[in-house]
C-alpha positions as CSV (number, residue, x, y, z in Angstrom):
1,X,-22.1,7.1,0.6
2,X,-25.6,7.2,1.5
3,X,-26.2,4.6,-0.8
4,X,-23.5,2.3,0.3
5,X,-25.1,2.8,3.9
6,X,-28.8,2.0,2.8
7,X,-27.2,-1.5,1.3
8,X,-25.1,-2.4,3.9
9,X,-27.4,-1.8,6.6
10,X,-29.7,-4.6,4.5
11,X,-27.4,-7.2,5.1
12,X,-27.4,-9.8,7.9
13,X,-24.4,-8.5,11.3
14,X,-21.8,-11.2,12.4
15,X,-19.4,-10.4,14.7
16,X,-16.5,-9.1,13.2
17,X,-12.9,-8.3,14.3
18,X,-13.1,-5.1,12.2
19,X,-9.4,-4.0,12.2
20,X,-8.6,-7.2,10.6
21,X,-5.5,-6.4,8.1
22,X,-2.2,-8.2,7.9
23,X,-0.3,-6.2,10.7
24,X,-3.1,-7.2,13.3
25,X,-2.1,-11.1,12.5
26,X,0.9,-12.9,14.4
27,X,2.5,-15.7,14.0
28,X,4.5,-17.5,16.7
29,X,5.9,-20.9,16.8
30,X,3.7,-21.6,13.7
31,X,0.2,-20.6,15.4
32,X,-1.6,-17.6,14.3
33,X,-2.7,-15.1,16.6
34,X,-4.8,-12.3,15.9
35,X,-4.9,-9.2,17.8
36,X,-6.4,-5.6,18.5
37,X,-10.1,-6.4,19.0
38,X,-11.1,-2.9,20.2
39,X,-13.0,-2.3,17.3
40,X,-14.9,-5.7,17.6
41,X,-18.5,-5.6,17.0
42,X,-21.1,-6.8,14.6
43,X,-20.6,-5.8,11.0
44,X,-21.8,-6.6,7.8
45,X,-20.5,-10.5,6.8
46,X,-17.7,-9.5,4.2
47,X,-16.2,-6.9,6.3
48,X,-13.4,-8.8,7.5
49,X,-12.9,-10.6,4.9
50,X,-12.5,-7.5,2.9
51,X,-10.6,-5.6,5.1
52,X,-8.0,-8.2,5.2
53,X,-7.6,-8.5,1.4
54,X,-8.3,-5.2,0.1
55,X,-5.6,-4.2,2.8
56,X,-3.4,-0.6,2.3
57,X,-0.4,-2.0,3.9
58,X,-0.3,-5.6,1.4
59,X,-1.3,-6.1,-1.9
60,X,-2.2,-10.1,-2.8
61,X,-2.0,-11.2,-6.1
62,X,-5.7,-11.0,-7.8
63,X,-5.8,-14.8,-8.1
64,X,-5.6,-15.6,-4.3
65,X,-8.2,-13.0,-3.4
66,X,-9.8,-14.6,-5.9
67,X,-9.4,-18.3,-4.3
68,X,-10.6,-16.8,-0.6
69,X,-13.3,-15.0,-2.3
70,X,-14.7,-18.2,-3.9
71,X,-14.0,-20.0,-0.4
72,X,-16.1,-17.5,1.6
73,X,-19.2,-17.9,-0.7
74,X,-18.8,-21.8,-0.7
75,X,-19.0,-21.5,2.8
76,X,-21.5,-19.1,3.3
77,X,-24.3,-21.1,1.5
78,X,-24.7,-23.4,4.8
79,X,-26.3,-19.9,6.4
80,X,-27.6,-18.6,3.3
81,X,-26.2,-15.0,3.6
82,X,-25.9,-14.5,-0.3
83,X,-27.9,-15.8,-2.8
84,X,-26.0,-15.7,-6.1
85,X,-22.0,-15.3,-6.0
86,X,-23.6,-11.8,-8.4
87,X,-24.9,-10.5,-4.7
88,X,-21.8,-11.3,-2.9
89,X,-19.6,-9.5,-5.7
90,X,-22.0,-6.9,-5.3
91,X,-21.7,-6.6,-1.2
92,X,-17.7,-7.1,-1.3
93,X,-17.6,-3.9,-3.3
94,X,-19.9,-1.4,-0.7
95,X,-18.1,-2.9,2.1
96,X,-14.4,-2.9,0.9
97,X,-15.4,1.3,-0.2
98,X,-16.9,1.6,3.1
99,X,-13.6,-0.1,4.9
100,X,-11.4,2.1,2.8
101,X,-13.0,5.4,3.5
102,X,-12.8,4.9,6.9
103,X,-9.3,4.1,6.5
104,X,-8.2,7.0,5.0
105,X,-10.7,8.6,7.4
106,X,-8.2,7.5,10.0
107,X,-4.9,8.2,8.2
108,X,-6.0,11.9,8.0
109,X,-7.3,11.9,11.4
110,X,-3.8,10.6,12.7
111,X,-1.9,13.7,10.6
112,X,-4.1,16.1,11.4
113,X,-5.0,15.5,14.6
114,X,-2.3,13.5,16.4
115,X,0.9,15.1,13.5
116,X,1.6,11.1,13.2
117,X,2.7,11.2,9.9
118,X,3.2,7.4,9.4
119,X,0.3,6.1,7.9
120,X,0.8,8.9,5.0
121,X,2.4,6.5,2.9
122,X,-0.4,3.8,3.0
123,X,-3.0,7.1,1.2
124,X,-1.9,6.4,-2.5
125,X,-2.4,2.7,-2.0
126,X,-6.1,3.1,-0.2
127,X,-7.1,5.3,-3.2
128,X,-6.3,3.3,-5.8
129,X,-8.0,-0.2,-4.1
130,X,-10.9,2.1,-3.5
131,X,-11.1,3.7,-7.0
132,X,-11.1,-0.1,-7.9
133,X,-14.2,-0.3,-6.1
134,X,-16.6,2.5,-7.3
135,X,-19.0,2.8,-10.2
136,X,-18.2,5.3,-13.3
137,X,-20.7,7.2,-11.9
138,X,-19.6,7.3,-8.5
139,X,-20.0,11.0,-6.8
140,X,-16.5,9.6,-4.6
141,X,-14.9,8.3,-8.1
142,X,-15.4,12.2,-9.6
143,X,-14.1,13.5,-6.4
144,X,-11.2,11.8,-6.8
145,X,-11.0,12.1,-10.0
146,X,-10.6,16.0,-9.5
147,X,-9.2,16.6,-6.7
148,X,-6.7,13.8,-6.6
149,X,-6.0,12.7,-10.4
150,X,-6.4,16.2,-11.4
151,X,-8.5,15.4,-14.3
Protein backbone atom coordinates (compact mmCIF):
# COMPACT_ATOMS: atom_id res chain seq x y z
CA UNK A 1 0.00 0.00 0.00
CA UNK A 2 2.86 2.13 0.65
CA UNK A 3 3.79 1.98 -2.74
CA UNK A 4 0.47 2.82 -4.18
CA UNK A 5 0.70 5.95 -1.77
CA UNK A 6 4.30 7.02 -2.91
CA UNK A 7 2.73 7.04 -6.74
CA UNK A 8 -0.32 8.59 -6.10
CA UNK A 9 0.95 11.30 -4.11
CA UNK A 10 3.24 12.01 -7.45
CA UNK A 11 0.41 12.87 -9.45
CA UNK A 12 -1.12 16.27 -10.16
CA UNK A 13 -4.76 16.96 -7.29
CA UNK A 14 -8.09 18.07 -9.07
CA UNK A 15 -10.96 18.46 -7.18
CA UNK A 16 -12.85 15.48 -7.07
CA UNK A 17 -16.33 14.43 -5.96
CA UNK A 18 -14.73 11.28 -4.40
CA UNK A 19 -17.94 9.19 -3.56
CA UNK A 20 -18.70 9.27 -7.16
CA UNK A 21 -20.42 5.73 -7.92
CA UNK A 22 -23.75 5.06 -9.75
CA UNK A 23 -26.08 5.44 -6.56
CA UNK A 24 -24.74 9.07 -5.96
CA UNK A 25 -26.10 10.02 -9.66
CA UNK A 26 -29.85 11.06 -10.25
CA UNK A 27 -31.63 11.56 -12.94
CA UNK A 28 -34.91 13.73 -13.06
CA UNK A 29 -36.83 14.89 -15.91
CA UNK A 30 -33.80 13.88 -18.09
CA UNK A 31 -31.01 16.03 -16.15
CA UNK A 32 -28.42 14.47 -14.13
CA UNK A 33 -27.77 15.42 -10.80
CA UNK A 34 -25.03 14.31 -8.77
CA UNK A 35 -25.10 14.20 -5.07
CA UNK A 36 -23.28 13.53 -1.69
CA UNK A 37 -20.22 15.84 -1.86
CA UNK A 38 -19.11 15.35 1.73
CA UNK A 39 -16.17 13.69 0.78
CA UNK A 40 -15.24 16.36 -1.87
CA UNK A 41 -11.73 17.32 -1.98
CA UNK A 42 -8.68 17.25 -4.20
CA UNK A 43 -7.68 13.82 -5.29
CA UNK A 44 -5.58 12.29 -7.72
CA UNK A 45 -7.08 12.99 -11.53
CA UNK A 46 -8.49 9.39 -12.18
CA UNK A 47 -10.15 8.97 -8.92
CA UNK A 48 -13.46 9.74 -10.04
CA UNK A 49 -13.30 8.44 -12.92
CA UNK A 50 -12.39 5.18 -11.40
CA UNK A 51 -14.61 5.15 -8.75
CA UNK A 52 -17.46 5.40 -10.99
CA UNK A 53 -16.45 2.56 -13.33
CA UNK A 54 -14.73 0.18 -11.19
CA UNK A 55 -17.93 0.58 -9.01
CA UNK A 56 -19.08 -2.51 -6.34
CA UNK A 57 -22.66 -1.80 -6.70
CA UNK A 58 -22.58 -1.90 -11.09
CA UNK A 59 -20.56 -3.78 -13.33
CA UNK A 60 -20.11 -2.08 -17.11
CA UNK A 61 -19.36 -4.05 -19.83
CA UNK A 62 -15.31 -3.90 -20.41
CA UNK A 63 -15.83 -2.19 -23.72
CA UNK A 64 -17.60 1.00 -22.35
CA UNK A 65 -15.03 1.44 -19.68
CA UNK A 66 -12.98 1.08 -22.27
CA UNK A 67 -14.66 3.97 -24.51
CA UNK A 68 -14.67 6.45 -21.21
CA UNK A 69 -11.22 5.40 -20.52
CA UNK A 70 -9.95 6.41 -24.05
CA UNK A 71 -12.21 9.70 -23.64
CA UNK A 72 -10.54 10.81 -20.44
CA UNK A 73 -6.99 10.49 -21.84
CA UNK A 74 -8.14 12.28 -25.14
CA UNK A 75 -9.14 14.88 -23.02
CA UNK A 76 -6.61 15.10 -20.67
CA UNK A 77 -3.79 15.92 -23.14
CA UNK A 78 -5.04 19.71 -23.29
CA UNK A 79 -3.53 19.83 -19.41
CA UNK A 80 -0.87 17.32 -19.96
CA UNK A 81 -1.61 15.20 -16.86
CA UNK A 82 -0.32 11.85 -18.50
CA UNK A 83 2.09 11.43 -20.89
CA UNK A 84 1.55 8.14 -22.70
CA UNK A 85 -1.97 6.30 -22.48
CA UNK A 86 1.01 3.36 -20.70
CA UNK A 87 1.14 6.10 -17.62
CA UNK A 88 -2.52 6.57 -17.42
CA UNK A 89 -3.19 2.61 -17.53
CA UNK A 90 -0.60 2.56 -14.98
CA UNK A 91 -2.39 5.45 -12.54
CA UNK A 92 -5.99 3.96 -13.23
CA UNK A 93 -4.73 0.82 -11.51
CA UNK A 94 -3.13 2.44 -8.01
CA UNK A 95 -6.12 4.59 -7.83
CA UNK A 96 -9.03 2.11 -8.61
CA UNK A 97 -6.84 -0.43 -5.58
CA UNK A 98 -6.69 2.58 -3.50
CA UNK A 99 -10.64 3.45 -4.09
CA UNK A 100 -11.43 -0.18 -3.52
CA UNK A 101 -9.64 -0.63 -0.23
CA UNK A 102 -11.13 2.06 1.11
CA UNK A 103 -14.37 0.71 0.12
CA UNK A 104 -14.25 -2.34 1.71
CA UNK A 105 -12.53 -0.29 4.50
CA UNK A 106 -15.99 1.27 4.84
CA UNK A 107 -18.19 -1.81 4.32
CA UNK A 108 -16.41 -3.50 7.39
CA UNK A 109 -16.45 -0.34 9.23
CA UNK A 110 -20.36 -0.14 8.73
CA UNK A 111 -20.72 -4.09 10.13
CA UNK A 112 -18.50 -3.80 12.68
CA UNK A 113 -19.04 -0.70 13.97
CA UNK A 114 -22.50 0.59 13.06
CA UNK A 115 -24.09 -3.68 12.75
CA UNK A 116 -25.38 -2.19 9.22
CA UNK A 117 -25.15 -5.24 7.46
CA UNK A 118 -26.18 -3.89 4.02
CA UNK A 119 -23.17 -3.16 2.20
CA UNK A 120 -22.03 -6.98 2.95
CA UNK A 121 -23.19 -8.03 -0.25
CA UNK A 122 -21.23 -5.38 -2.37
CA UNK A 123 -17.63 -7.38 -0.44
CA UNK A 124 -17.36 -10.26 -3.10
CA UNK A 125 -17.80 -7.79 -5.93
CA UNK A 126 -15.02 -5.16 -4.48
CA UNK A 127 -12.55 -8.10 -4.20
CA UNK A 128 -12.77 -9.42 -7.35
CA UNK A 129 -12.45 -5.66 -9.23
CA UNK A 130 -9.63 -5.18 -6.92
CA UNK A 131 -7.84 -8.57 -7.47
CA UNK A 132 -8.27 -7.28 -11.14
CA UNK A 133 -6.14 -4.52 -10.17
CA UNK A 134 -3.01 -5.90 -8.35
CA UNK A 135 0.31 -7.27 -9.63
CA UNK A 136 1.23 -11.18 -9.24
CA UNK A 137 3.37 -10.01 -6.79
CA UNK A 138 1.10 -7.95 -4.90
CA UNK A 139 1.60 -8.38 -0.86
CA UNK A 140 -2.70 -7.51 -1.01
CA UNK A 141 -3.09 -10.16 -4.00
CA UNK A 142 -1.30 -13.02 -1.49
CA UNK A 143 -3.44 -11.81 1.30
CA UNK A 144 -6.27 -12.42 -0.50
CA UNK A 145 -5.19 -15.06 -1.97
CA UNK A 146 -4.98 -16.85 1.55
CA UNK A 147 -7.13 -15.63 3.44
CA UNK A 148 -10.06 -15.15 1.09
CA UNK A 149 -9.51 -17.73 -1.92
CA UNK A 150 -8.09 -20.16 0.52
CA UNK A 151 -5.24 -21.09 -1.65
Amino acid sequence: MKNIHREIIKEPYFFCHRDLHTRNIMVSRKKIYFIDFQDTMKGPALYDLCSLLEDPYFSYDQNIKKEMVNFFYKKQKKLNIFNSKADLEQSYSRVTQQRLLKALGTYCGQFYIRKNSRYLIYIGATIEKLRRHLGEKSVIRMILKERYYGQ
